[in-house]
C-alpha positions as CSV (number, residue, x, y, z in Angstrom):
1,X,16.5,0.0,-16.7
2,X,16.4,4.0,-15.7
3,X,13.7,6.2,-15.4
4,X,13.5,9.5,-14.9
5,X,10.8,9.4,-12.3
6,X,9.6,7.3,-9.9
7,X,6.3,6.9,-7.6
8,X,6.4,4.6,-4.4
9,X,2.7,4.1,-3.8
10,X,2.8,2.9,-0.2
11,X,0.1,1.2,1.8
12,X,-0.8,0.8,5.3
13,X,1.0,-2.8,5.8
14,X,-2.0,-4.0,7.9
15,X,-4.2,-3.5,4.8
16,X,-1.3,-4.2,2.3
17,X,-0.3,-8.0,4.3
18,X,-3.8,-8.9,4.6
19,X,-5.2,-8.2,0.4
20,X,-1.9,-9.4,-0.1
21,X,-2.5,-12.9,2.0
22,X,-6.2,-13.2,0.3
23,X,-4.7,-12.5,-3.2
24,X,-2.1,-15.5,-2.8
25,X,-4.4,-18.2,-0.9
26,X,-7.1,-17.4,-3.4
27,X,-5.2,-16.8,-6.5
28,X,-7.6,-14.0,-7.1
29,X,-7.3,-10.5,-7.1
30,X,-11.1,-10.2,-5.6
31,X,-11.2,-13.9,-3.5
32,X,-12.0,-14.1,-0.1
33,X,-10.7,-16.3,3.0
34,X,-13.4,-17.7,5.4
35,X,-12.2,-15.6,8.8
36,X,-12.1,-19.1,10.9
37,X,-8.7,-19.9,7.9
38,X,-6.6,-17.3,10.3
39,X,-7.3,-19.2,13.7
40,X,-6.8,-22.6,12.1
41,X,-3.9,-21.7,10.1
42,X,-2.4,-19.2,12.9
43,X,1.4,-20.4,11.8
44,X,0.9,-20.1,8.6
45,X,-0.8,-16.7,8.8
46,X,2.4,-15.5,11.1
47,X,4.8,-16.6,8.8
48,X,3.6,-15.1,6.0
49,X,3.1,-11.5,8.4
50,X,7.1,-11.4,8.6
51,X,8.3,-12.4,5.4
52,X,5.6,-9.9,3.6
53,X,6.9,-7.4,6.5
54,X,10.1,-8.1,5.7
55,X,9.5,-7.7,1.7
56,X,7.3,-4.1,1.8
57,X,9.9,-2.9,4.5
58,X,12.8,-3.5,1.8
59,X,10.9,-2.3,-1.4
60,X,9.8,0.8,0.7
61,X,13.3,1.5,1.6
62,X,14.9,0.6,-1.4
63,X,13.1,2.4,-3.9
64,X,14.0,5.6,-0.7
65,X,17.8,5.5,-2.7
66,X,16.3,6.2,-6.3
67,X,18.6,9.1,-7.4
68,X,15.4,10.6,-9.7
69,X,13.0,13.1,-8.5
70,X,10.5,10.2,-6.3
71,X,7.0,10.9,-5.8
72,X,5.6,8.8,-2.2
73,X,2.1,8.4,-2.6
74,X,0.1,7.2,0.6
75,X,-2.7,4.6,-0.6
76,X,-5.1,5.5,1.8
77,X,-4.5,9.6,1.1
78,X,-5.7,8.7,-2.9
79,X,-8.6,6.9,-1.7
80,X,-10.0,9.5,1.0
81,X,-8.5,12.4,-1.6
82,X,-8.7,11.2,-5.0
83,X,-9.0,14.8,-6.8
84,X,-6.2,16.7,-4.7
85,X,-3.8,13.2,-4.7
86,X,-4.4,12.6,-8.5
87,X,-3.5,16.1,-8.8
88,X,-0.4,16.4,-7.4
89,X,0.6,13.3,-8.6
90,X,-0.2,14.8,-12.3
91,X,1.4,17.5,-11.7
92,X,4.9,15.2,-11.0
93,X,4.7,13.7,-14.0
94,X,4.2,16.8,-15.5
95,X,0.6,15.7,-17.4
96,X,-2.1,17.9,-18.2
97,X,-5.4,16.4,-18.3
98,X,-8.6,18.4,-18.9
99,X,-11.2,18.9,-16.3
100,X,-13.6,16.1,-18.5
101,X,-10.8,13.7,-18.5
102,X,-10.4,14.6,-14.5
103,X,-13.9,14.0,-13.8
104,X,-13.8,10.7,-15.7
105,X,-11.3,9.1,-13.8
106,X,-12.8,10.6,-10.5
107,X,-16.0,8.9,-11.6
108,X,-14.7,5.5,-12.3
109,X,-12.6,5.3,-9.6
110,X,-14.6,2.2,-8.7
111,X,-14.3,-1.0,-10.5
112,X,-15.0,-4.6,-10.7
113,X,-11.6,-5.5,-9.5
114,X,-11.9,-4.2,-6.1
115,X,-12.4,-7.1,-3.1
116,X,-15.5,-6.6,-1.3
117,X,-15.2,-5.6,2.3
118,X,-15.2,-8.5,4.4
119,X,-16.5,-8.1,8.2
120,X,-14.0,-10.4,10.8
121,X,-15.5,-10.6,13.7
122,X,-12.3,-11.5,15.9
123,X,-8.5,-9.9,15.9
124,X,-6.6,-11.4,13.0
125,X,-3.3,-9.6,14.4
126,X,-2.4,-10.6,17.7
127,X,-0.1,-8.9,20.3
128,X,3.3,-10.4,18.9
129,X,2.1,-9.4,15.3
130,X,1.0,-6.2,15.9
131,X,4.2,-5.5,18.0
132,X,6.2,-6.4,14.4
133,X,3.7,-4.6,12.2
134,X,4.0,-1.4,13.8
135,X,8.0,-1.4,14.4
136,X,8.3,-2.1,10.3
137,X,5.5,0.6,10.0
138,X,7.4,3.1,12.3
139,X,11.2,2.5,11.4
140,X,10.3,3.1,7.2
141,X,7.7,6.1,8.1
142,X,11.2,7.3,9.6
143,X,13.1,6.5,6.5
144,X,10.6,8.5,4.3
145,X,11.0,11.3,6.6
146,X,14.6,11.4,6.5
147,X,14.5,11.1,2.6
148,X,11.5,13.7,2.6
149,X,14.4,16.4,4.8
150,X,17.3,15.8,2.3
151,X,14.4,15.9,-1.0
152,X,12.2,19.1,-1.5
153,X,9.0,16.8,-3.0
């Protein structure tokens, strides 16, 4: 396939492992995992932390060698910014939307397909994970910044 354009919408892999995890043990896009699953199923839980890790470290770096103009859009900037991200993101694809049509999206940017937040009253990432979370976190932050100094975005 080629496209033109691309967007790499990327997620804080903490948040990204664990909706990910939920999706697949529930097969449901809004199911939840009773918290006591993570103790009881710690080596399960841990393998699936490095192969996902693994997985969102290569699509994240991968899609970093797309010869097209690429557009990285941070999850959690379009949530806390939805106007200003969906914006600039508009503005990429070169679309022109009318203020109504702006204000509708803005308005139902809440649906029924959104998990509920679920309170966990203990650390589902211990040391060893966390330790591997953040080094995937840090060494593709630096790969976006690299790509972001040889690309004017």
């Amino acid at each position: 396939m080629h496209y033109d354009k691309a967007i790499l919408l990327m997620r804080n892999p903490y948040d990204s492992m664990l909706a990910d995890f939920k999706r697949r043990k529930t097969k449901s896009h809004v199911g939840m995992i009773d918290p006591p699953f993570f103790k009881r199923k710690k080596t399960e839980w841990k393998t699936f932390a490095s192969e996902y890790l693994n997985t969102w470290f290569k699509i994240g770096t991968s899609w970093l060698k797309f010869t097209g103009p690429l557009y990285i859009l941070q999850y959690e900037r379009l949530k806390a910014n939805t106007r200003e991200e969906l914006e600039k993101l508009l503005r990429f694809l070169n679309v022109t939307i009318t203020e109504k049509q702006l204000r509708c999206a803005l308005a139902n940017k809440k649906g029924p397909f959104k998990r509920p937040t679920q309170q966990i009253d203990f650390e589902i990432f211990d040391d060893e994970m966390k330790t591997m979370i953040d080094g995937y976190w840090t060494r593709l932050e630096r790969e976006i910044s690299r790509f972001r100094n040889r690309h004017i975005m």
